[in-house]
N, C-alpha and C positions, 0 to 999 in steps of 0.2 A: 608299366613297362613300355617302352617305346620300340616305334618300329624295326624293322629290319633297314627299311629306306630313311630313317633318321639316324641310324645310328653309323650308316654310309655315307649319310651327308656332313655328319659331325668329325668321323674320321676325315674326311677330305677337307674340311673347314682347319681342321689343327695342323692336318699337313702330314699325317701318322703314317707309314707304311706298314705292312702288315707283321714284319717281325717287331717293329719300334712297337707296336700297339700290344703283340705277343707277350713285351718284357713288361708291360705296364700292366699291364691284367693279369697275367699267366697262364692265357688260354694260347695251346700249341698255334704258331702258324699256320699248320694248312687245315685247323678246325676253325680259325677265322677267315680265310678263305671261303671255306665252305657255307658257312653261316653267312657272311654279310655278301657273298656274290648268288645266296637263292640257292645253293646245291643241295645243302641240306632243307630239307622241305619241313622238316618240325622240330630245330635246335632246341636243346634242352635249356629250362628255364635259368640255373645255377650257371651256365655258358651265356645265356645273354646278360644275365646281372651280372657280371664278370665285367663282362666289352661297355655296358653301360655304366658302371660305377668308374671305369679306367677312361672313359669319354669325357664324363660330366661330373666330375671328382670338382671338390673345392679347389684346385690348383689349376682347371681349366684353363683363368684368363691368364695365366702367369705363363704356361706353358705354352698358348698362345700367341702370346707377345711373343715369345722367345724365339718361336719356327715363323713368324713371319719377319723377325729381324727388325723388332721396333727399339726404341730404346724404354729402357723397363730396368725399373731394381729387383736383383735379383733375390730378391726374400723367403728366407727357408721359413720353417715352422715357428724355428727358434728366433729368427730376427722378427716373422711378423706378429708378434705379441706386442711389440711396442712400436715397431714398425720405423722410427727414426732413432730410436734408441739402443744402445748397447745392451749388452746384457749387463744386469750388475754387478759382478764383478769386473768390467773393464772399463767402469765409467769416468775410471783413472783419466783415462784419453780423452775425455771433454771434449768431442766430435759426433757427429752424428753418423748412422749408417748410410752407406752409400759416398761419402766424402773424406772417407780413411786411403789411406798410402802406405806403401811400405815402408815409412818413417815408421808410422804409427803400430804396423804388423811388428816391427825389429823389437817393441815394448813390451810385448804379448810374456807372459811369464812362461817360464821354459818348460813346466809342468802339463802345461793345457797344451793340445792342437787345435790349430784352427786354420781355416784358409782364406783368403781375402779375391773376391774377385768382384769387378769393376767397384773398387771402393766398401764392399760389402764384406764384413766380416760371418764368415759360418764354420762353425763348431765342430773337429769329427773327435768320431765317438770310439772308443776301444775296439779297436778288431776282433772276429771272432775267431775260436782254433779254427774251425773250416776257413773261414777267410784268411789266415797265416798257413793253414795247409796249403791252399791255392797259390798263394805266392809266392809259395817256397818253389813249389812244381813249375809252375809257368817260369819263373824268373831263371830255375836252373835250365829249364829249356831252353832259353832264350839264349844265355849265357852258354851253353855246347853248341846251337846253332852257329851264335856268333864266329865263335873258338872253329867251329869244324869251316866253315866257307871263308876263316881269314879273311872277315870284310871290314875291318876296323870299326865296328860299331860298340857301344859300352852299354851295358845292362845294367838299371839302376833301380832302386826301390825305396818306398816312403818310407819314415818320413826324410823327406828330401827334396827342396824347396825349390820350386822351377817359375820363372819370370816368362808367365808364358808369351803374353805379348809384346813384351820386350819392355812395356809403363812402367809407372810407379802405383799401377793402383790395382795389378792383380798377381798375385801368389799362388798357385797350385801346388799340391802335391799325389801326383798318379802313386796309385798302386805302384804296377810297374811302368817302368818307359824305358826306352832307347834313342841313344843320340849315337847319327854317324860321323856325326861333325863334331871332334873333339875342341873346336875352338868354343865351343855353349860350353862346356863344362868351365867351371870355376871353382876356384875354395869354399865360399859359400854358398853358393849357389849355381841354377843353371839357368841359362837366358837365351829364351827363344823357343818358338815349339819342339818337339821331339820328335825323330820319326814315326814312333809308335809308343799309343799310350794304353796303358789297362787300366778299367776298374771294376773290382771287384764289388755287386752290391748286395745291398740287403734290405730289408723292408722302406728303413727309414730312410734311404739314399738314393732308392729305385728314382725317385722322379729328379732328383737334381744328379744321376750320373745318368740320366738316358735323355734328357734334355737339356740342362744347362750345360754341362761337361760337355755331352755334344755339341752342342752352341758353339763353346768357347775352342773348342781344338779345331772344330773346323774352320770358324775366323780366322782362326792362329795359322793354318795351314798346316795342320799335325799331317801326316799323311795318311795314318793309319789310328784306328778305334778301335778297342775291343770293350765291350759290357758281358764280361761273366756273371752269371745268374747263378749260384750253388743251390737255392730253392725247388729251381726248374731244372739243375741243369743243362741251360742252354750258353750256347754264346753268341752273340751277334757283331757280324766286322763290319764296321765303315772302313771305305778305303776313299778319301775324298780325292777327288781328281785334281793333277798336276799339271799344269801347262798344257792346258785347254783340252786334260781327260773329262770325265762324264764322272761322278759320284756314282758307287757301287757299296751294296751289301747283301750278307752273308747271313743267316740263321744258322747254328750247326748244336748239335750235343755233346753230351759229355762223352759220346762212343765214337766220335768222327777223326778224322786226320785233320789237321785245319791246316791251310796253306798260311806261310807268312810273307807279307812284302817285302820284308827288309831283307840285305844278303843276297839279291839276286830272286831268280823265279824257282829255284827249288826248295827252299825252306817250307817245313811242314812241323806241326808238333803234334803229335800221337797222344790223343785223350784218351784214349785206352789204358797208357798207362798209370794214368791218375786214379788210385784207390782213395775212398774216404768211408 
């Protein structure tokens, strides 16, 4: 087991804040506070294997690359098994990973999901009823907020293919989002970031929707992030800064009021009402 002061140092090494690290381990924020700032004077062992396995997990350098902004292919589980290779059933496309386009995504057979970013094609998996309970709840939120502060914004949800960075080499599809700029939306598609993106995770998504998906909205200049967690319970906001703001976030639970960016500065959605 490694130190209290190693496992501080490696937090700061990745670039982790302490809700980002919260949603990675799923130890509460202000018990990792306590633990890695010495408050707690003898943290329980199952709390530090927790922060040490979400520190120095096989995905470290990947994750790594990512928060310092190198360039890196982005490789799930499922593309690093062969690592330049497609999976077999899409070997149809005679490309390698990382050098795929939205030519080559428009091929994809209409049965499978999958999403394509920088060149990289990755796999999503069936949703679970919790994760469709969630998106029913947040997206009708979103969609009466809209409706009630008449701000012209539209509420949209996956599957629903968004050109995030405006290339031919990355596809997304958020949970939910919203665009206030009705000139992005299109017939097939929508092009350019959203103002606000959601996604809902689950075991096998937690690292590529709390790091790459981070990555990529904030490059994009999404304004706003949310990472619901129905595990833990929690939620966490990036709100990335616009014309020369400061990046800010949010830890909150499923008991909180959580303010929304969009629509002006009174929008809130009431977690409270959300049963599951």
């Amino acid at each position: 087991m490694r130190s209290i002061e190693e496992l501080n140092r490696r937090r700061k090494e990745l670039g982790l804040s302490y809700p980002a690290l919260s949603m990675l381990s799923g130890v509460p924020t202000p018990t990792l506070q306590k633990v890695l700032s010495g408050t707690t004077p003898s943290p329980r062992y199952q709390t530090l294997q927790k922060i040490e396995e979400a520190l120095y997990s096989e995905n470290a350098d990947f994750e790594k690359s990512l928060l310092r902004e190198k360039p890196a292919a982005y490789l799930t589980e499922q593309s690093r098994e062969t690592e330049t290779a497609l999976p077999g059933t899409l070997r149809f496309l005679k490309k390698e990973q990382g050098t795929l386009t939205i030519a080559d995504y428009e091929q994809l057979p209409e049965d499978e999901r999958y999403e394509l970013i920088d060149g990289v094609l990755i796999r999503l998996e069936a949703p679970t009823t919790e994760h469709q309970r969630l998106s029913m709840f947040l997206s009708a939120q979103l969609y009466l907020l809209a409706e009630k502060e008449d701000c012209g914004c539209t509420v949209l949800t996956a599957p629903c293919d968004v050109q995030l960075d405006g290339d031919d080499r990355t596809i997304v599809q958020p949970d939910i989002f919203v665009y206030c700029d009705q000139n992005r939306i299109t017939q097939n598609r929508c092009i350019g970031a959203p103002d606000l993106c959601i996604e809902i995770i689950s075991p096998s998504t937690r690292s590529k929707d709390m790091l790459l998906k981070r990555y990529k909205y904030e490059r994009a200049h999404v304004r706003e992030f949310w990472v619901v967690d129905p595990e833990f319970r929690r939620v966490v906001v990036y709100r990335f800064g616009q014309s020369g703001q400061e990046n800010s976030e949010h830890s909150y639970h499923f008991d909180d009021i959580i303010p929304v960016g969009i629509c002006g500065q009174g929008g809130r959605i009431d977690f409270r009402k959300y049963n599951n």
